[in-house]
C-alpha positions in Angstrom: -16.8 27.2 -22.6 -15.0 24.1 -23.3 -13.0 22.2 -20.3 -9.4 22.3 -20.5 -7.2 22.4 -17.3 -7.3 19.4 -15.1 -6.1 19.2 -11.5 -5.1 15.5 -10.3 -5.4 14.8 -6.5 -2.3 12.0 -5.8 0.8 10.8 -7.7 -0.2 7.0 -7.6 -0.4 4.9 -10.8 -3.9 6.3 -11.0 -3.1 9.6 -10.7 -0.1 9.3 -12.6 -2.3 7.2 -15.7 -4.8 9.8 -15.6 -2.8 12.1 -16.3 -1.0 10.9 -19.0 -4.0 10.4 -20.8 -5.5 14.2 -19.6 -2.2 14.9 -21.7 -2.6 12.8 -24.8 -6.4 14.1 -25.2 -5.2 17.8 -24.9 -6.0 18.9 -21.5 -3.5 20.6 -19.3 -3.1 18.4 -16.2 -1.4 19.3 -12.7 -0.6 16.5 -9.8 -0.4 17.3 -6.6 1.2 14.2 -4.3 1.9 14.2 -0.4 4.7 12.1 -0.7 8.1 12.9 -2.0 8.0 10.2 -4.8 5.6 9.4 -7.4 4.1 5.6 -7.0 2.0 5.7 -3.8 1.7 2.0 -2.9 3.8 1.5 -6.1 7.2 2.3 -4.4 10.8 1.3 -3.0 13.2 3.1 -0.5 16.9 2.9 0.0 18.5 1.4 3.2 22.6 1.2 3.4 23.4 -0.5 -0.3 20.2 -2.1 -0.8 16.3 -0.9 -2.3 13.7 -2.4 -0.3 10.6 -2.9 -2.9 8.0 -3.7 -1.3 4.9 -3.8 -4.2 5.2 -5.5 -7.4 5.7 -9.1 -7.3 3.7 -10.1 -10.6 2.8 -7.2 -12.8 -0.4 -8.0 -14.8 0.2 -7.2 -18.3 3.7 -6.9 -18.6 3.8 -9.3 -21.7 2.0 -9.5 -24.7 -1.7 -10.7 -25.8 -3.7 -9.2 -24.0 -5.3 -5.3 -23.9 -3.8 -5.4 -20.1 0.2 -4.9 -22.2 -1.3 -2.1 -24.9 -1.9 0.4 -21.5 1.3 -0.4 -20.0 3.1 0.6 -23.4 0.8 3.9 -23.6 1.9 4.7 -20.1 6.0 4.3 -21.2 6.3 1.8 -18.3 8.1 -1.3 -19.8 10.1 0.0 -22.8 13.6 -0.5 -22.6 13.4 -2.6 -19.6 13.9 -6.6 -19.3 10.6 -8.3 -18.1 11.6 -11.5 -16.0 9.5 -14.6 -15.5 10.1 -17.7 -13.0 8.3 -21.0 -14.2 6.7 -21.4 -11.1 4.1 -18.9 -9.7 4.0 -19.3 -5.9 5.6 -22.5 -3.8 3.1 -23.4 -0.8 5.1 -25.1 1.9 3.6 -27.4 4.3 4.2 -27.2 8.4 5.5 -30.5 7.2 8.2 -29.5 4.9 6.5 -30.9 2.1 6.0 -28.5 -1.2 3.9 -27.6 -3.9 4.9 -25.9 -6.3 2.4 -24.0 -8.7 3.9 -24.1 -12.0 1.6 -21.9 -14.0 2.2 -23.8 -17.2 -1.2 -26.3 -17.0 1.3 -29.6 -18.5 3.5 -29.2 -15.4 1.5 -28.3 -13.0 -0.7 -31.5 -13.6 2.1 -33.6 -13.9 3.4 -32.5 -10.7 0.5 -32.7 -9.0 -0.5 -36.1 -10.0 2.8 -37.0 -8.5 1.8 -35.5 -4.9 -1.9 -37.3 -5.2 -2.8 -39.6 -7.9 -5.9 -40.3 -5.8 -6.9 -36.2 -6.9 -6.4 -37.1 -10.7 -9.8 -36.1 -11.9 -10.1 -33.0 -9.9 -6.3 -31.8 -10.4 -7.1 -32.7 -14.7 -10.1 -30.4 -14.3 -8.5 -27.7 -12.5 -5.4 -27.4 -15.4 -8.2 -27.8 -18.4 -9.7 -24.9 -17.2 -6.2 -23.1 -16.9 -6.0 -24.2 -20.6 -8.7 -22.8 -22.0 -8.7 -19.4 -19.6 -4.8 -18.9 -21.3 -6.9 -18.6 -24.7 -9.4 -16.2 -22.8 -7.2 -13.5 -21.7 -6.5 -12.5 -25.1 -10.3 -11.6 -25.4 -10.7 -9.8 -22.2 -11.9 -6.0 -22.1 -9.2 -3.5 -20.4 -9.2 -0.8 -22.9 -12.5 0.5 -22.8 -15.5 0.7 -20.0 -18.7 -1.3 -20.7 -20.7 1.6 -20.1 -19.0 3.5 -23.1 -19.4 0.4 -25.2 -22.2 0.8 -28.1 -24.7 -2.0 -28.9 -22.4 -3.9 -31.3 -19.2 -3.6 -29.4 -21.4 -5.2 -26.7 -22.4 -7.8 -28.6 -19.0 -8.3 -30.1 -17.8 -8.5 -26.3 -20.0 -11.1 -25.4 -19.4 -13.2 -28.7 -16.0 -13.3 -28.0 -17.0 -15.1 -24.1 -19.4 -16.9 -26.0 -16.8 -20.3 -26.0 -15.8 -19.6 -22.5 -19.1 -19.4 -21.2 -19.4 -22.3 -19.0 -16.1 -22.0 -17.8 -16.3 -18.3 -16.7 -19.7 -19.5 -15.0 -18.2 -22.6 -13.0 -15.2 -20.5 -11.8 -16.5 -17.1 -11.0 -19.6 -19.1 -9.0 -17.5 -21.6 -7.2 -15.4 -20.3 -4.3 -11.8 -21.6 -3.9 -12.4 -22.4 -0.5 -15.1 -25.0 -1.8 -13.0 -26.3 -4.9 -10.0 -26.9 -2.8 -12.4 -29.0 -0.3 -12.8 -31.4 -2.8 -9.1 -32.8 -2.7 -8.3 -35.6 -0.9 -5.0 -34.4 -0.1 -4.9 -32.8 2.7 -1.6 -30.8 1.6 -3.3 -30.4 -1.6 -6.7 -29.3 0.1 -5.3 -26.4 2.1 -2.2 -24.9 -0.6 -4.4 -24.3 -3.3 -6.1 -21.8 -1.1 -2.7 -19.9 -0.7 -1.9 -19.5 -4.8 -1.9 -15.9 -4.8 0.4 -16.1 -1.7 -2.4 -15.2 1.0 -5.6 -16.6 1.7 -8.5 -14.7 0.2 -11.4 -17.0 1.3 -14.4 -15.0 -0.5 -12.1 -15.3 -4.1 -13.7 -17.7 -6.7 -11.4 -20.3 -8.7 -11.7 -17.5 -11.5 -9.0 -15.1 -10.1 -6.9 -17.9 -9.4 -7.1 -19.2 -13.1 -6.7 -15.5 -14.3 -3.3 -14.5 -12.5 -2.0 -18.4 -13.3 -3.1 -18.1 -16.7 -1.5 -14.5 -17.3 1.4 -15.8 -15.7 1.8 -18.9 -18.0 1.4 -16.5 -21.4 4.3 -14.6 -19.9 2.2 -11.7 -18.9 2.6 -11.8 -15.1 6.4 -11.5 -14.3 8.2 -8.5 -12.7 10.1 -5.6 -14.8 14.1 -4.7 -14.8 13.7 -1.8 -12.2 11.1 -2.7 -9.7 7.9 -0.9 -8.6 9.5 2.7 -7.9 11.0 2.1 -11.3 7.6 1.3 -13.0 6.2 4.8 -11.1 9.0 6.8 -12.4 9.3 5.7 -15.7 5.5 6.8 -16.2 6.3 9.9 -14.5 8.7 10.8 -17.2 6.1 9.8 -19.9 3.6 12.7 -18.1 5.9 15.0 -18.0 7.2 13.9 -21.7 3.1 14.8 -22.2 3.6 18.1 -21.0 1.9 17.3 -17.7 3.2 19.0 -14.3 3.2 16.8 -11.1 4.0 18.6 -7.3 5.1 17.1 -4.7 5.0 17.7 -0.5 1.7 19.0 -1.8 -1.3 17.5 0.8 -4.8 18.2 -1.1 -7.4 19.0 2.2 -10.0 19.9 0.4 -11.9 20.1 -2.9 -13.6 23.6 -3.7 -16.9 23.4 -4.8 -18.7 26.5 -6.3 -22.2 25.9 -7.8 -21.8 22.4 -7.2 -19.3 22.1 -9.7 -15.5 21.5 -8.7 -13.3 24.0 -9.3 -10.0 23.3 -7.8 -8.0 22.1 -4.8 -6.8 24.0 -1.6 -3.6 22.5 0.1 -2.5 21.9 3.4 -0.4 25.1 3.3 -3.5 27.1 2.6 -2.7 27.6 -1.2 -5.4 27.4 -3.7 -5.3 26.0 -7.5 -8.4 26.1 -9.5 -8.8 24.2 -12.9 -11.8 23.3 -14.8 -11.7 19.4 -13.7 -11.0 17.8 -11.1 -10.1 14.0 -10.6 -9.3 12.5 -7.5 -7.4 9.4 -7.4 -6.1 9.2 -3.7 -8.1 7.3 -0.9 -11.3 6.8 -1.5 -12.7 7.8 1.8 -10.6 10.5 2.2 -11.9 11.6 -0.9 -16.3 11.2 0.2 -15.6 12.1 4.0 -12.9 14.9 4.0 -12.1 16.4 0.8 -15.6 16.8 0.0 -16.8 16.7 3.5 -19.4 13.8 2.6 -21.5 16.1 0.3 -22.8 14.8 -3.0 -22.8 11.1 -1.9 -25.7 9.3 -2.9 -27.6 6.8 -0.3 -25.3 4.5 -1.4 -22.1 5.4 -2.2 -22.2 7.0 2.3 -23.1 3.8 3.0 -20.2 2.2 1.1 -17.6 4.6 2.9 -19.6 4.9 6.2 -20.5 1.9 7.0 -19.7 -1.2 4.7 -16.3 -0.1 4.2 -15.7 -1.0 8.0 -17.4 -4.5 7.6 -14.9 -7.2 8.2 -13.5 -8.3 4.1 -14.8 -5.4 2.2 -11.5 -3.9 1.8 -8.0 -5.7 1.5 -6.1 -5.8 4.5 -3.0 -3.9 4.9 0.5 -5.8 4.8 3.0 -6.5 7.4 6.7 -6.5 6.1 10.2 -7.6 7.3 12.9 -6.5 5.2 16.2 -8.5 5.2 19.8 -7.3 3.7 21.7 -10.2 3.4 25.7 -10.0 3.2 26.2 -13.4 1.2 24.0 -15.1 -1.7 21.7 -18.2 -0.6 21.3 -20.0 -3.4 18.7 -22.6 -1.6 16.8 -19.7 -1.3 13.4 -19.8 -3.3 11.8 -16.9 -5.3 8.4 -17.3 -3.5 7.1 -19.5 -1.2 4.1 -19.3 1.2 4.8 -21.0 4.8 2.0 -22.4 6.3 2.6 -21.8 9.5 1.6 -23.9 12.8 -0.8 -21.7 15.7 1.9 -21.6 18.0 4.4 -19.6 16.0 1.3 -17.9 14.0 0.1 -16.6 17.3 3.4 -14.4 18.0 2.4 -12.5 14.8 0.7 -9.4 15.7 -2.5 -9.0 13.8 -2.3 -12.0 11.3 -5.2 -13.1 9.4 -4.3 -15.9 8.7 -1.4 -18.6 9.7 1.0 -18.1 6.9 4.0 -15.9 5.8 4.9 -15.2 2.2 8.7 -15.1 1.8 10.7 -13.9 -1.4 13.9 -14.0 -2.2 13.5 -10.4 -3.3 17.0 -10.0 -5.1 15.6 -12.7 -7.5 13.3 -10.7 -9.4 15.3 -7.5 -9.4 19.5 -8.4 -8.6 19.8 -4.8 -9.5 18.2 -3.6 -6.0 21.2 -5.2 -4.1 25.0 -5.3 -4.4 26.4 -7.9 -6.1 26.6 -11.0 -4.0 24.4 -9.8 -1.6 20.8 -10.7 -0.6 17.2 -9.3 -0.3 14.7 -11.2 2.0 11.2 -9.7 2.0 8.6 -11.4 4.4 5.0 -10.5 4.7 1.6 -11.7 6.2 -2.0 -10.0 5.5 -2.4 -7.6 8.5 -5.3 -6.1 10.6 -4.6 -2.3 11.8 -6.4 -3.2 14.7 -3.8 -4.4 16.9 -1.4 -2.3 15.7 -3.6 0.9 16.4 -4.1 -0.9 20.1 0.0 -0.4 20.7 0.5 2.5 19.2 0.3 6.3 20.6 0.1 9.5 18.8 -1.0 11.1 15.3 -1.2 8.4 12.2 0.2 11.4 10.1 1.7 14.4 11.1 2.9 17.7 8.7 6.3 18.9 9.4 8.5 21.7 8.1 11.9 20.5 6.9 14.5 22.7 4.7 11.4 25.3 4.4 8.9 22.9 2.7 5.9 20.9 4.4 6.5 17.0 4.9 3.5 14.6 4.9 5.0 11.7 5.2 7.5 11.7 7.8 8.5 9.3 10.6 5.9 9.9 13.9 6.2 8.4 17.6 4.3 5.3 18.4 5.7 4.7 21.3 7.5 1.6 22.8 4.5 -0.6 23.3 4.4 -0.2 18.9 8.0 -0.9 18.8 8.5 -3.9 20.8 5.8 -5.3 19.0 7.6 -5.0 15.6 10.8 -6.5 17.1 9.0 -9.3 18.3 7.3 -10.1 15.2 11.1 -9.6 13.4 12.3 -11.9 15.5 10.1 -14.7 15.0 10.3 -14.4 11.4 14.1 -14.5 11.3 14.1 -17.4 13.5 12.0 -19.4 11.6 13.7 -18.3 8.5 17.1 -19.2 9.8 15.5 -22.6 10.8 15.2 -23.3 7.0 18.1 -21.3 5.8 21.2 -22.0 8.4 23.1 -19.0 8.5 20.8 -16.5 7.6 20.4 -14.8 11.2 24.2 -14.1 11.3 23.7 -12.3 7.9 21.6 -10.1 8.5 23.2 -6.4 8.0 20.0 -4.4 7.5 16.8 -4.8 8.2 12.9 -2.8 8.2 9.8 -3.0 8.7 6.3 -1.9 8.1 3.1 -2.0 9.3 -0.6 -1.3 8.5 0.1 2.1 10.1 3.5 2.6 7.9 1.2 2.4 4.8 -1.2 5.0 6.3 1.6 7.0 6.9 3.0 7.6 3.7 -0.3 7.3 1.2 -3.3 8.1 3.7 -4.4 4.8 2.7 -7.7 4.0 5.0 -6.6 1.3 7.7 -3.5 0.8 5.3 -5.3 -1.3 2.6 -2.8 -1.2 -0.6 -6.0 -2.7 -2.7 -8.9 -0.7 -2.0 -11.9 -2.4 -2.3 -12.4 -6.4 -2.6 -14.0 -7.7 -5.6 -16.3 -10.7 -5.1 -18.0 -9.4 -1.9 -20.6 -6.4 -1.3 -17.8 -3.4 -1.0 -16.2 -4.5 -4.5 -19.5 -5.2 -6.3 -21.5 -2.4 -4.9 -18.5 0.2 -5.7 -18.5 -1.4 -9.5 -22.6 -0.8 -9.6 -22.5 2.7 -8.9 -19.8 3.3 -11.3 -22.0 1.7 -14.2 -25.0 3.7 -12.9 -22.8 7.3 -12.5 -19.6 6.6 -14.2 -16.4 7.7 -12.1 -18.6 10.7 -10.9 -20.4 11.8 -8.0 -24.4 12.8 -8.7 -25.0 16.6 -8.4 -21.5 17.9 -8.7 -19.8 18.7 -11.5 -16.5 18.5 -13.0 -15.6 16.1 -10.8 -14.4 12.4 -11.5 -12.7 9.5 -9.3 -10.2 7.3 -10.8 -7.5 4.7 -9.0 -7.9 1.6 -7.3 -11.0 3.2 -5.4 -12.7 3.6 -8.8 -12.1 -0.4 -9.6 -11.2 -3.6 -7.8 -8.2 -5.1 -7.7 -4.4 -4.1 -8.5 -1.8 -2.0 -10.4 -3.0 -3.0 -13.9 -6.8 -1.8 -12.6 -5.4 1.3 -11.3 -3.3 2.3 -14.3 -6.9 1.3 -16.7 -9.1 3.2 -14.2 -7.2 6.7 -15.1 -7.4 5.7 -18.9 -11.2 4.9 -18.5 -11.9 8.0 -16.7 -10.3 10.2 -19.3 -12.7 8.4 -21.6 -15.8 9.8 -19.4 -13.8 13.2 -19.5 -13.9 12.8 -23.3 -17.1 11.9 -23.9 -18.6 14.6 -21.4 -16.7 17.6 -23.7 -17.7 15.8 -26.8 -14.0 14.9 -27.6 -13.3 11.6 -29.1 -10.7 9.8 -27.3 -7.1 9.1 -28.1 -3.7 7.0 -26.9 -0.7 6.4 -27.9 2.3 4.3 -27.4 5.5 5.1 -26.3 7.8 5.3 -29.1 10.8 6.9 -27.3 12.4 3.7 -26.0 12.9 -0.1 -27.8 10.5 -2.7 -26.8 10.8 -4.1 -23.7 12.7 -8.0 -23.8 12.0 -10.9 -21.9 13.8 -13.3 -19.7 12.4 -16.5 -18.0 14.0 -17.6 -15.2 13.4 -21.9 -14.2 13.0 -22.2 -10.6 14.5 -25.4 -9.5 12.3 -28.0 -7.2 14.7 -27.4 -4.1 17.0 -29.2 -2.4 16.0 -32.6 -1.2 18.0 -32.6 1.8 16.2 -28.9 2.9 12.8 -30.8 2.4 14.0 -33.5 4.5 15.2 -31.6 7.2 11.8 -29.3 7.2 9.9 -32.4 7.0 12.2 -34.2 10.4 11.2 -30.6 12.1 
């Protein structure tokens, strides 16, 4: 009999892509999410008047030329919504006050670094040629349909298409960052180019760097009118536009498994919901270890969520975040801008991998998420849950009944150790905030903040990674084997597929292609031939770009006298 009833395991942007596509190809598709709110790591929250967003800072794809903008429109997240783009990608700010500021368009960025270090002239010229030439390439790059579906000629086509950006895909994806940026002379110049994509990621090649810069400089890397809950919820409405059904408070504890072939889901409650596929695109581990009990794994994939996965860099750390409601504008204050930040102060930052903060100006990007003339500070560092873990007491996730229904995600005690930590670290941050932005301690009406262990908390995320697996190293490279060997599946079990960032490497846009690749698996396995559509229902999304100016001169002065 032919397959037609799908159950989804979580209401992320790869559960909530799969599903629209289970819906476009004619199955009948069911989510079930723990949380309250579609999204997973793709969400926001109210506190007082404002919406602390806390994901999307540059959305891959979110402006056209590329096959990255085709699944976005498929998935009815952008239509009717104004796409905003700042000039400059990412400000890296020296523990001398001095800045650079990362323009992603290749003219201005070399002019302005040729100011900073004429002595750097050849290595800055080649670094914003190959920017050039990789805008060109992201028009060529494959999102819409897996290698291993791809016939001989589509291959071939592929590869013809690389063929003029051969040697610079070689040099870039062979070269690590860490290595390039050695090269500079300047010693400003040698360490912020390692702090691009706000945090350090010291086993990243210069080809990631070129590929977010180059996305961002073709207008496909800004932020959307609405923020990341708004992204989550407008794809939600295309689902259920599809016909698809989506439950939430509903905890997935394990997968039933009948003749080795999946046949449905039983829920934290006890419930049971069978379907003739299921897809599971929640934590990965989760997903081998529990759900499935670490049955059908082959040698390697129990070695990737056994034992590699706990290797230090395999997965992407989780996040710490400070949230700041403001109760006046600051109009010094900068979109984005890493800190790089001296030992001393770095030191006082529980957990920190490395000595920097990233700080937006968060009501920049979306001025809807606060009331007008009012501020949103959002300040970050990559995070281990280590520490954390060390001061905290009690369950990382606890059920409880509220109004009659089972809550998954609700607050737990961690005891005061936990919470003296976080004021602490708040209260470092603010201080050397209000160092560089007079005034801003005594405006500060609302604040939060969240941890490694917040993210576990309200995705089940394993050691709060928001990313999944790291591409580049053994986790991301060994995960992206296996699923060119299997596909999104598991060997010996049937009916079963994985999608979501644990099926890929790296972020939303992966996530949202992994659910429309996997469908494609599902497709081919019945024999069906695969279809997508866009969203017609809403006008085309518009476009604003928004010039960042180069700061004030007396703030520079007066970081740089500090």
């Amino acid at each position: 009999m032919s397959r037609q009833s799908m159950i989804i395991i979580g209401g992320g942007l790869g559960g909530l892509s799969t599903g629209c596509y289970a819906q476009m190809n004619g199955y009948r598709s069911q989510i079930f999410e723990m949380h309250e709110i579609p999204g997973g790591c793709c969400t926001a929250w109210d506190k007082g008047d404002f919406t602390f967003d806390c994901c999307v800072s540059w959305l891959l794809g979110n402006g056209p030329g590329n096959e990255m903008h085709q699944i976005w429109l498929e998935l009815g997240a952008l239509q009717g919504k104004q796409m905003r783009h700042f000039d400059v990608f990412n400000i890296v700010r020296g523990r001398d006050g001095r800045a650079v500021y990362f323009y992603s368009d290749p003219d201005r960025l070399q002019e302005h670094l040729l100011e900073i270090s004429p002595a750097d002239a050849k290595l800055i010229r080649d670094f914003c040629n190959g920017l050039r030439k990789f805008r060109k390439l992201l028009s060529v790059y494959p999102f819409l349909k897996p290698v291993g579906l791809m016939g001989t000629f589509e291959r071939w086509r592929m590869l013809a298409s690389f063929a003029p950006y051969f040697n610079l895909i070689r040099k870039s994806i062979s070269t690590l960052m860490t290595d390039y940026s050695a090269k500079f002379r300047e010693p400003l110049l040698r360490e912020a180019f390692n702090f691009i994509l706000y945090e350090k990621h010291p086993a990243f090649p210069v080809l990631p760097f070129y590929f977010q810069l180059a996305a961002h400089a073709n207008r496909s890397a800004g932020v959307p009118e609405g923020g990341s809950l708004g992204l989550a919820e407008s794809i939600e409405r295309r689902y259920r536009g599809l016909g698809g059904e989506i439950s939430y408070n509903a905890k997935v504890e394990e997968v039933l498994v009948e003749d080795d072939r999946a046949v449905g889901v039983r829920l934290s409650d006890g419930r049971e919901f069978r379907a003739d596929i299921v897809v599971s695109a929640c934590d990965g581990r989760t997903t081998t270890m529990k759900l499935l009990g670490g049955r059908y794994l082959t040698d390697t994939h129990r070695e990737l969520y056994t034992s590699t996965i706990d290797e230090p860099g395999n997965i992407f750390p989780g996040y710490f975040a400070l949230f700041l409601g403001l109760d006046r504008p600051f109009p010094d204050g900068e979109p984005c801008t890493t800190h790089l930040l001296d030992e001393e102060v770095a030191a006082q930052l529980t957990g920190i991998r490395h000595p920097s903060i990233n700080v937006q100006f968060r009501s920049s990007h979306y001025p809807e998420l606060a009331p007008e003339g009012r501020t949103i500070v959002y300040a970050t560092y990559f995070c281990d849950i280590g520490p954390w873990r060390e001061l905290a007491t009690g369950p990382e996730q606890a059920t409880r009944m509220r109004k009659g229904e089972p809550r998954h995600t609700l607050s737990v005690r961690r005891g005061a150790d936990y919470y003296a930590a976080k004021r602490r670290v708040k209260d470092v941050i603010v201080d050397f905030l209000d160092a560089r932005y007079p005034g801003l301690k005594d405006a500060v009406t609302v604040r939060d903040i969240s941890t490694p262990l917040t993210q576990v908390r309200y995705t089940g995320n394993y050691n709060g990674t928001v990313l999944g697996w790291q591409p580049f190293v053994e986790g991301g490279e060994t995960m992206e084997k296996v699923i060119k060997k299997y596909g999104p599946r598991l060997p010996g079990l049937a009916n079963f597929y994985l999608s979501g960032v644990w099926a890929t490497t790296g972020g939303l846009i992966r996530a949202a292609a992994a659910g429309r690749q996997v469908m494609q698996f599902v497709c081919r396995d019945d024999g069906k031939e695969f279809t997508a559509s866009i969203d017609d229902s809403a006008p085309a999304p518009t476009h604003l770009v928004i010039p960042v100016g180069r700061g004030s001169a007396r703030r520079d002065r007066v970081a740089a006298a500090r």
